[in-house]
N, C-alpha and C positions, 0 to 999 in steps of 0.2 A: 485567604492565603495570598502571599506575593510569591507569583509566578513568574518563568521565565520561558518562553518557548520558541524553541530555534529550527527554522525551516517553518515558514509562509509563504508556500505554495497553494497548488490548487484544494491538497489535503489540508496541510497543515492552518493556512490561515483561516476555512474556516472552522477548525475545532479550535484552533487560540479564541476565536470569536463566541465562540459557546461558552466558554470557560468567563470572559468577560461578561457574559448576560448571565451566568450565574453567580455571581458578584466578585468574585477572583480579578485581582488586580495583576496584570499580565503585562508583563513589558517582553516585547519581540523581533528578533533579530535575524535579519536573512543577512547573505553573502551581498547583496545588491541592494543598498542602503534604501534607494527611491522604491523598492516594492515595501519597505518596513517600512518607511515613511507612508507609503497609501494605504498598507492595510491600517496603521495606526489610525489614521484620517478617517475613515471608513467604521471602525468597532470600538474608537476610544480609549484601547491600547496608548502602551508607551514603547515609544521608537528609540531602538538602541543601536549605535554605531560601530560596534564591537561586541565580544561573545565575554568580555570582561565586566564591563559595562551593564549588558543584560541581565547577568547571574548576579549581582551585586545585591546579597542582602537576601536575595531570592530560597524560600521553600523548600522550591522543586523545580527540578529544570528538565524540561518534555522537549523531546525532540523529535523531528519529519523531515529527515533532509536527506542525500539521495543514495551516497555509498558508501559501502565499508568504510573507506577512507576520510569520508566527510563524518560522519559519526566519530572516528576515532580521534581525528585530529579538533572535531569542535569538544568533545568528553576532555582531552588532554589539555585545551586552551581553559575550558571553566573551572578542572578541577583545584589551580592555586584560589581562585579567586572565591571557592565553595562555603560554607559555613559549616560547621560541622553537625550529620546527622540529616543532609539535605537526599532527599528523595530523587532517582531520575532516571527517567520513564522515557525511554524510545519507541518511536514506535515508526519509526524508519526498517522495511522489508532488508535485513541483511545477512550475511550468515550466522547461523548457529556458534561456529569458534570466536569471530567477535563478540558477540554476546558473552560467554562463559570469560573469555578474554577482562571483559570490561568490569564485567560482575565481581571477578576476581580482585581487579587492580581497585576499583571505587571502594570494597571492602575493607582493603588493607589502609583505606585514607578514611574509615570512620562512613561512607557513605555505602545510602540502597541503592543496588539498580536493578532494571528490571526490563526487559525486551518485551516490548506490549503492542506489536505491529497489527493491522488495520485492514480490513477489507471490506468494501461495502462500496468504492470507488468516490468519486469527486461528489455524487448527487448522496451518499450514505453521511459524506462528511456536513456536507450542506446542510441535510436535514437533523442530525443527530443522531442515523442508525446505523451507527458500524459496528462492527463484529469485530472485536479484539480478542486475540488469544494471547497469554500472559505467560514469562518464565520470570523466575526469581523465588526466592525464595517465601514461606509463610508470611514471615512477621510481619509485613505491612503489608498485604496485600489489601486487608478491608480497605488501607488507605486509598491504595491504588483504587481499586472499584471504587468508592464512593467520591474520588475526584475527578471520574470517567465520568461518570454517568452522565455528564452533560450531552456528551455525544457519544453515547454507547447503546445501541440495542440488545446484545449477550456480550458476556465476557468471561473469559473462562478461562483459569488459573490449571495450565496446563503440565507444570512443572516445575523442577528448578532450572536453572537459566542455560538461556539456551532452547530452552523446551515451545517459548512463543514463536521463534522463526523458523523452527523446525515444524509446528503445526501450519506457519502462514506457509511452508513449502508445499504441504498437502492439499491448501489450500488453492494456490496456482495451477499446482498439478493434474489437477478435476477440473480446473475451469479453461485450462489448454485446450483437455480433452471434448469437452463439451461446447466448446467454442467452433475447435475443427467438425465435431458430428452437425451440427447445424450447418454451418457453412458448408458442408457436404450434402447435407439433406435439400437447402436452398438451390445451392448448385444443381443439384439431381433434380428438382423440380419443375427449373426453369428448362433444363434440357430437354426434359420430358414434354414440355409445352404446359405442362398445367398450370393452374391460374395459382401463385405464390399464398394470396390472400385467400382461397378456399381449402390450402393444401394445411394453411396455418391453422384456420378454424378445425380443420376435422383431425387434427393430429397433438393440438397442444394441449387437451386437455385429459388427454390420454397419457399413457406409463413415457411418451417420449418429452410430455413437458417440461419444460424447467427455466428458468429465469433469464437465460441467455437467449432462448428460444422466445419466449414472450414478450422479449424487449431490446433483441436484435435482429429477429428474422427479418421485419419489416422494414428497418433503416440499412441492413445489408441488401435488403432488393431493392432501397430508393439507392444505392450505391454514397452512403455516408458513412464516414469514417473519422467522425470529430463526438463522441465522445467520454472525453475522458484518459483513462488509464492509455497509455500510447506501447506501441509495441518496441521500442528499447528498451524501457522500462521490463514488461513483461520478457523481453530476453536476458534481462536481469538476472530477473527473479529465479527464472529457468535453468539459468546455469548456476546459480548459487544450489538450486533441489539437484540438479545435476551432480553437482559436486559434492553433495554429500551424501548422495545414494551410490555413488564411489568408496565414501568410505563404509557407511552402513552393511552396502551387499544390496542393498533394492535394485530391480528391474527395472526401468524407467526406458520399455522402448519405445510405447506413445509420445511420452514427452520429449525423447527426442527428437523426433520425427517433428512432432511438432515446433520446435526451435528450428528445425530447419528450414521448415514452411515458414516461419517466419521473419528468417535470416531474406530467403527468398521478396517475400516482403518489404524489409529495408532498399533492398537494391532495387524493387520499383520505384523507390522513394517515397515508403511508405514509414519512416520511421518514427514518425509522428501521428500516425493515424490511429485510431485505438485497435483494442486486438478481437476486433470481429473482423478486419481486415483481411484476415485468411478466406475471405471469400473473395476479394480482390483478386486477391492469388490465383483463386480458383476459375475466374469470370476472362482472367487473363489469359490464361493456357486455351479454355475455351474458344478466344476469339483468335486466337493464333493457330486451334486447330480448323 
């Protein structure tokens, strides 16, 4: 299939790049011509200078780019240039009303869309195992999965649209939370003087394990915070589940809390660092107390 896929970032380019090693010919398009030029250079892509240019001709047009706004404005730039019956798959973390928004308008112009956002971080994209949860409606969805699957470990057609960035809010949601409980737990440990690396072994393989734990405890006690997923981003995401457990009626007093912590965070100058960085937070108050 002739593909088009816009936003090659740290996500995005490389699932463009799986999609080319599964033989899909992919022409792709960032805001900053010279990163399309080097991913192109790099996975044998085709480098396009414009978001007119890219979709020309194009399948399906997938997109990773970074907000409401960028979604909306790159969907409104391709849809003159669309062919009709073209498929297009975001998979940019944004809100729920965009979604329904887009689904709507692509509809009424002959086209699918589908809100199919991602989580598995930079190293899920890497390897090909992220976690996508999917909104839109039936009728193509086998499309949709079976053009994932290059880089997809589960994927799961969670409703109609709208429905994929309402589950990737859930998804944040739990990984706020268990981000802070570690970073609390690391924190409490070192305070307590015990040794970080025996407190890890006797406790991770217990009911308190879990993936943040296993593969952040240790680089939050070497005090690193590169990465991956960065904490703007995550306060992103945060306030987008925020905002619509406003309208839902949901509780969200963890997650607030945690946005704040992480607000806090930025003004160390941490808003680049990924979001195990709440133990930054927490190592800071420490040595100030």
């Amino acid at each position: 299939m002739k593909l088009c896929f816009a936003g090659l970032g740290i996500m995005g380019g490389p699932m463009a790049g799986h999609l080319i090693k599964a033989g899909h010919s992919v022409t792709g398009y960032n805001r900053t011509f010279a990163k399309t030029e080097a991913w192109a250079k790099e996975t044998g892509g085709v480098a396009a200078a414009s978001v007119a240019e890219a979709v020309a001709g194009a399948d399906v047009l997938l997109l990773c780019v970074g907000r409401d706004q960028d979604v909306r404005e790159t969907v409104l730039e391709a849809l003159p240039h669309l062919k009709p019956g073209t498929l297009i798959i975001d998979h940019t973390t944004t809100s729920a009303k965009l979604a329904r928004e887009l689904e709507v308008l692509c509809a009424s112009k002959g086209f699918d869309f589908y809100d199919a956002p991602v989580s598995g971080g930079q190293a899920g994209a890497v390897n090909g195992q992220l976690a996508i949860m999917v909104g839109g409606s039936d009728s193509r969805f086998a499309e949709v999965e079976a053009l994932l699957a290059p880089y997809t470990k589960v994927i799961v057609h969670i409703g109609e649209a709208g429905a994929g960035q309402t589950a990737k809010m859930a998804n944040q949601i739990a990984i706020a939370g268990v981000v802070q409980g570690v970073a609390e737990a690391l924190h409490f440990t070192r305070s307590a003087g015990l040794d970080p690396d025996k407190v890890l072994g006797a406790i991770s393989g217990g009911a308190a394990g879990s993936w943040q734990m296993n593969n952040r405890w240790g680089t939050m006690n070497d005090g690193k915070y590169d990465f991956g997923f960065a904490v703007d981003w995550m306060r992103k995401d945060l306030g987008i589940a925020l905002d619509e457990a406003r309208d839902n009626g949901a509780h969200l007093a963890l997650t607030a809390l945690v946005d704040q912590f992480y607000s806090e965070v930025q003004a160390m100058g941490g808003s680049r660092w990924d979001t195990s960085s709440l133990h930054a937070r927490l190592e800071a108050r420490r040595a100030k107390d």
